[in-house]
C-alpha positions as CSV (number, residue, x, y, z in Angstrom):
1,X,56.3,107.6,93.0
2,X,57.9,106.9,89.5
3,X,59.9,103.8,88.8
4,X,62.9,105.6,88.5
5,X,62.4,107.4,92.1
6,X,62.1,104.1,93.8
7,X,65.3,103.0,92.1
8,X,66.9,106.1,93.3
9,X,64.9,105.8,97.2
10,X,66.6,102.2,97.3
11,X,70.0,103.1,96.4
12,X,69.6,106.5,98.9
13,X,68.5,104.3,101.8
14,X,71.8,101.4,101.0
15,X,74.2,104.6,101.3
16,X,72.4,106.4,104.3
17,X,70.3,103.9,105.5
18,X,67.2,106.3,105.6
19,X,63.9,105.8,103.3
20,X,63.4,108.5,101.0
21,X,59.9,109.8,101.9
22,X,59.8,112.7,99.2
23,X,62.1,113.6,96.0
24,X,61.7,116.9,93.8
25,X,63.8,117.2,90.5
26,X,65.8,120.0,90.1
27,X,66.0,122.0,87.2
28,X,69.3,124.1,85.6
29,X,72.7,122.9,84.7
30,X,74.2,122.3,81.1
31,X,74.7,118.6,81.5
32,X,71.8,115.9,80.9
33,X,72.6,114.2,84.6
34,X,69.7,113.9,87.1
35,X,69.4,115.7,90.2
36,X,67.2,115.7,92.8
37,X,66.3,117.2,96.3
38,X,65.5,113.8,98.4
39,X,63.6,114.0,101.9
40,X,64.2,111.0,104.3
41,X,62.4,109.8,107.1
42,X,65.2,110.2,109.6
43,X,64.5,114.3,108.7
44,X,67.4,115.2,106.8
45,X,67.2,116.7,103.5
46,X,70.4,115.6,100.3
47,X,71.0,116.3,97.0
48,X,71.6,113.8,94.8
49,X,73.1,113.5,91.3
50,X,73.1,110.8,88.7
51,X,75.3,110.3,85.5
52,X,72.8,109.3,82.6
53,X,75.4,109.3,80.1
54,X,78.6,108.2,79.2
55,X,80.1,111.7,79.8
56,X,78.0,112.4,82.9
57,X,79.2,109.4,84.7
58,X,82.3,109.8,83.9
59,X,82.2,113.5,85.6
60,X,80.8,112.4,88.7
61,X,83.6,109.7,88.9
62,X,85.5,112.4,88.4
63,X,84.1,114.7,91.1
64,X,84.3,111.8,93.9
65,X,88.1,111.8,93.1
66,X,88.1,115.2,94.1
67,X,85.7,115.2,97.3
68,X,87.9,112.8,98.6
69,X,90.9,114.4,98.4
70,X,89.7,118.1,99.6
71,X,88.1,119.5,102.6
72,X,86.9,122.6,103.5
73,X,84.0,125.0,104.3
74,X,84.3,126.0,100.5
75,X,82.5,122.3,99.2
76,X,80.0,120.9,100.6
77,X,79.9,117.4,102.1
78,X,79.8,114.2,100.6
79,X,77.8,111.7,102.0
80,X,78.0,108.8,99.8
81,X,78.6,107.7,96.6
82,X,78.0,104.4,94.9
83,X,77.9,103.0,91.2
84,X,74.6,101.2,90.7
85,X,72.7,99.6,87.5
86,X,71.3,102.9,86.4
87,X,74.6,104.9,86.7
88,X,77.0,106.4,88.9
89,X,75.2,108.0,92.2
90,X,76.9,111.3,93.9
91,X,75.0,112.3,97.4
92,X,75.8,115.6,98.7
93,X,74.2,118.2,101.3
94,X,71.6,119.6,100.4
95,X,72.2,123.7,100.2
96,X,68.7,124.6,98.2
97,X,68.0,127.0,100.9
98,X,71.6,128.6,100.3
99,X,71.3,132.1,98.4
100,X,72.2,132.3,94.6
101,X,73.3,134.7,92.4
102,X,73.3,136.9,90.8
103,X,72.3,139.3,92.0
104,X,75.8,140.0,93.4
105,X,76.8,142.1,95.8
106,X,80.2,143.5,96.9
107,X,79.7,141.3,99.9
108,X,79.0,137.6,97.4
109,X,82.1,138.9,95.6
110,X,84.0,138.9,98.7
111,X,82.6,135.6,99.4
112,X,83.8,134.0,96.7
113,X,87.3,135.5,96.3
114,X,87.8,134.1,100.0
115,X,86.0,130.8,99.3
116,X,89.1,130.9,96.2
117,X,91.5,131.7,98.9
118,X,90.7,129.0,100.7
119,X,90.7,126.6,98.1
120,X,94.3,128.2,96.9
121,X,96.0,127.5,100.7
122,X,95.0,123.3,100.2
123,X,97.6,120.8,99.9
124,X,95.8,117.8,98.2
125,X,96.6,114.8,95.8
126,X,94.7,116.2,92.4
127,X,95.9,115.4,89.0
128,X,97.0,117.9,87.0
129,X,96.2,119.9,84.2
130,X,97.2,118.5,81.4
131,X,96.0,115.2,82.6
132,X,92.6,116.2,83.1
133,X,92.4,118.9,80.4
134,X,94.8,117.6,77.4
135,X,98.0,119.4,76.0
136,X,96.2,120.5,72.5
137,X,96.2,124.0,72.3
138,X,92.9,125.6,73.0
139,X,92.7,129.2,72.9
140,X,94.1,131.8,69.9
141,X,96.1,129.3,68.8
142,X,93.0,127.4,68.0
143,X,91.1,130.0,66.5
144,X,94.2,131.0,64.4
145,X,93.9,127.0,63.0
146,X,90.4,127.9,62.2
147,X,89.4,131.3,62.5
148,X,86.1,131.4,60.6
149,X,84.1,130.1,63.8
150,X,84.7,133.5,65.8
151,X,84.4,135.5,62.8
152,X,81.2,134.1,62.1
153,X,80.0,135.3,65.2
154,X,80.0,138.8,64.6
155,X,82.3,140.5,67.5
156,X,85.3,140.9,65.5
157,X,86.0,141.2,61.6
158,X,88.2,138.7,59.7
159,X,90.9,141.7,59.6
160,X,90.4,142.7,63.2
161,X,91.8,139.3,63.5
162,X,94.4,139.2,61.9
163,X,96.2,142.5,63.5
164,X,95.2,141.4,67.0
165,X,95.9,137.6,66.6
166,X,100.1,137.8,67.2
167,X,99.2,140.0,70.1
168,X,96.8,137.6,71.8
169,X,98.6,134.2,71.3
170,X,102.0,135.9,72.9
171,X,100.3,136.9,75.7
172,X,98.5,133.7,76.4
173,X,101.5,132.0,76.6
174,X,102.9,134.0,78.9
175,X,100.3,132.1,81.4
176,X,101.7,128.8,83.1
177,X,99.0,126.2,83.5
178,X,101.4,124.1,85.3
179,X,101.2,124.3,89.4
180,X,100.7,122.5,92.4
181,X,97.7,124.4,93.2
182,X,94.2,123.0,94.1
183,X,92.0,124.8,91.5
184,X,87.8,124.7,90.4
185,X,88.3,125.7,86.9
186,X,84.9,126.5,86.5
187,X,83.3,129.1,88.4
188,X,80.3,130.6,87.5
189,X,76.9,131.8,89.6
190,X,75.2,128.4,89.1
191,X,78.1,126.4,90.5
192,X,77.7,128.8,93.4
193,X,76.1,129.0,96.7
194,X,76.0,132.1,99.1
195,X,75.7,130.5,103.0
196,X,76.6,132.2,106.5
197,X,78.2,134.7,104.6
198,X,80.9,132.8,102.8
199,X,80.6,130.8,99.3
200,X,80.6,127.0,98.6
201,X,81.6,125.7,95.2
202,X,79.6,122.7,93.6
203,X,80.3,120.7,90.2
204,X,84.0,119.7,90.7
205,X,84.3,117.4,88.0
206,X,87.5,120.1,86.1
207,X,89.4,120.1,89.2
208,X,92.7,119.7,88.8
209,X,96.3,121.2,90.0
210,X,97.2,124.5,87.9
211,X,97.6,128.1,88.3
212,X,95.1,130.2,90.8
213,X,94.6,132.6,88.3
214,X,92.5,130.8,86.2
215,X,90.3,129.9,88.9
216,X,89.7,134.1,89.1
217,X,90.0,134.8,85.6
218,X,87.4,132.3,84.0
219,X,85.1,133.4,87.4
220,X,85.3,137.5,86.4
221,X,83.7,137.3,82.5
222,X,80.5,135.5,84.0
223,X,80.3,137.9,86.8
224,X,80.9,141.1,85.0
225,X,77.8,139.7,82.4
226,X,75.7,139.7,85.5
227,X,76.0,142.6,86.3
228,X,79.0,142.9,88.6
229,X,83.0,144.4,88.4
230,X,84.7,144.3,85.2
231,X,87.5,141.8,85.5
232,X,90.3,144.5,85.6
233,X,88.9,145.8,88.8
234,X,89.3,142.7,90.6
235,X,92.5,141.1,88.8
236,X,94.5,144.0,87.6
237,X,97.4,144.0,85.7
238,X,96.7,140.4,84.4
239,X,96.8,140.8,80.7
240,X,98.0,137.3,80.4
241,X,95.3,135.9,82.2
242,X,93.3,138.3,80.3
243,X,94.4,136.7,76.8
244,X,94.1,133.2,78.1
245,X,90.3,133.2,79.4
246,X,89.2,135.5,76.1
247,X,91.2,132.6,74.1
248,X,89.5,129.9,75.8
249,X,85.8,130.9,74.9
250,X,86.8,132.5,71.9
251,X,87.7,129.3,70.3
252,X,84.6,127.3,71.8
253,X,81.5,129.8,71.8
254,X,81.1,129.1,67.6
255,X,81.1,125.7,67.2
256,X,78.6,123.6,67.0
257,X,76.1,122.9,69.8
258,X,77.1,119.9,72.0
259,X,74.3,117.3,71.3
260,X,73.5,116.4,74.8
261,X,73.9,120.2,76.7
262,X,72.8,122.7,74.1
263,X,72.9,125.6,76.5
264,X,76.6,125.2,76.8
265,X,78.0,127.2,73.7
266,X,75.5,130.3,74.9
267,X,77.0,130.7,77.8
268,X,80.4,130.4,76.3
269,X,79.4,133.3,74.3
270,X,77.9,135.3,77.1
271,X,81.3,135.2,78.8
272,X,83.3,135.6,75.7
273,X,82.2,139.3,75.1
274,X,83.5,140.5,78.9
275,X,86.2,138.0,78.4
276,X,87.4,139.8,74.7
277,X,86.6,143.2,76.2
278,X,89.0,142.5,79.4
279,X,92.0,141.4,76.8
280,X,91.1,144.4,74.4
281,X,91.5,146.8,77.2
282,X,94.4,145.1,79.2
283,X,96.5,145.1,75.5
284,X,95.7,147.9,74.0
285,X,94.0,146.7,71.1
286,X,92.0,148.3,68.7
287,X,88.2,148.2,69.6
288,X,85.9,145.6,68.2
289,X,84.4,146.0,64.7
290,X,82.4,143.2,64.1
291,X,78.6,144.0,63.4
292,X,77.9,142.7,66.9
293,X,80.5,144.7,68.0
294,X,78.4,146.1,71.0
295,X,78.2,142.8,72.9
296,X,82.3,143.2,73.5
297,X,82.6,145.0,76.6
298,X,85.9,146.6,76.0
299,X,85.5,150.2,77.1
């Protein structure tokens, strides 16, 4: 057993007053924070999570805030939580033996539009958007500041732009970000789990109160790139929320890689090209005519 396991056994058995008799890393996510699948010796089975960085910690802080504040069969359980020497410690259920997607199905789809739902109908204490997310503009607007980051990418040419920027920027601020409603904010396949046939939502740290369409919109880009519904088919006549989402990763997925979670700006991108196709078709803008035009899904 490694140094930093017993550290990690100790602070386990203080919170649930268990030894840890086995620990396995677990690999995935785009943060640097530690997580691992701990065994005890009373026979039950948690996940834990570690901040081991400025940022990280400050995340899980943030997802306690929210655990404690929201119940229901779409989270899973907290079972302690404690801010120790090597960093803030979050302990959760364990659901590795929950299915993942992709691949999805009609039925995980369902899942996780109820597991929204559900979410949707709470009334609970979270702060709201602009307080966890900022005021700065972050979509078009943004890439109308500095365009050359998107263009650079390939999708869309410099005049493409141009033409289609008005367009896009009207329509995203068409969409309210203001509400009273309990929302993720960041739901993608690996902050999923599939379980008993409904869906649980992990990584809560961007919760905040806002509108429920964004918790749908930013979910439909990452599903449609693996493999599932184009967004329109699930969130119709949305072209707002359409312009919004697109906006959001097209002003992120060309900058520079974030030093500490390198994968992140890849997956921006993946999501940006259903995200771009879903606006393109819900405006009726002209098709894509960058030289890596192809990876817009706009027909």
């Amino acid at each position: 057993m490694s140094e930093m396991s017993r550290r990690i056994g100790s602070h386990v058995n203080r919170l649930l007053g268990s030894p840890a008799v086995f620990f396995r890393e677990v690999s995935g996510g785009y943060t640097p924070a530690a997580r691992w699948i701990v065994e005890l010796a009373d026979g039950r089975s948690v996940f834990v999570k570690m901040g081991t960085s400025d940022d990280t910690a400050e995340w899980l802080r943030d997802e306690r805030f929210v655990y404690e504040r929201l119940h229901g069969s779409f989270l899973p359980r907290m079972l302690g939580f404690a801010e120790e020497e090597d960093g803030p410690l979050l302990v959760l259920e364990d659901l590795s033996r929950a299915g993942r997607p992709p691949p999805w199905t009609p039925l995980g789809v369902d899942a996780v539009l109820r597991a929204l739902s559900d979410l949707h109908s709470q009334n609970a204490p979270l702060r709201p958007y602009d307080q966890v997310h900022g005021s700065r503009p972050q979509g078009w607007k943004a890439v109308a500041e500095d365009p050359q980051q998107l263009i650079a990418l390939g999708l869309v040419s410099k005049s493409w732009l141009e033409a289609a920027l008005p367009v896009l920027v009207a329509e995203e601020d068409r969409l309210e970000t203001r509400g009273a409603t309990p929302v993720h904010l960041d739901v993608r396949s690996d902050n999923l789990f599939l379980s008993g046939g409904g869906a649980l939502l992990v990584d809560w740290n961007h919760a905040c109160l806002s509108n429920p369409l964004l918790d749908v919109g930013f979910w439909l880009p990452s599903l449609r790139a693996e493999g599932g519904p184009k967004p329109d088919e699930i969130l119709c006549n949305a072209s707002h929320v359409a312009a919004w989402v697109s906006g959001f990763f097209a002003a992120r997925a060309g900058l520079p890689p974030v030093p500490r979670a390198p994968l992140v700006r890849q997956i921006q991108l993946q999501q940006l090209g259903p995200a771009l196709g879903w606006a393109i078709r819900a405006l009726g803008l002209l098709p894509p005519d960058g030289r890596l035009a192809e990876n817009v899904d706009h027909r």
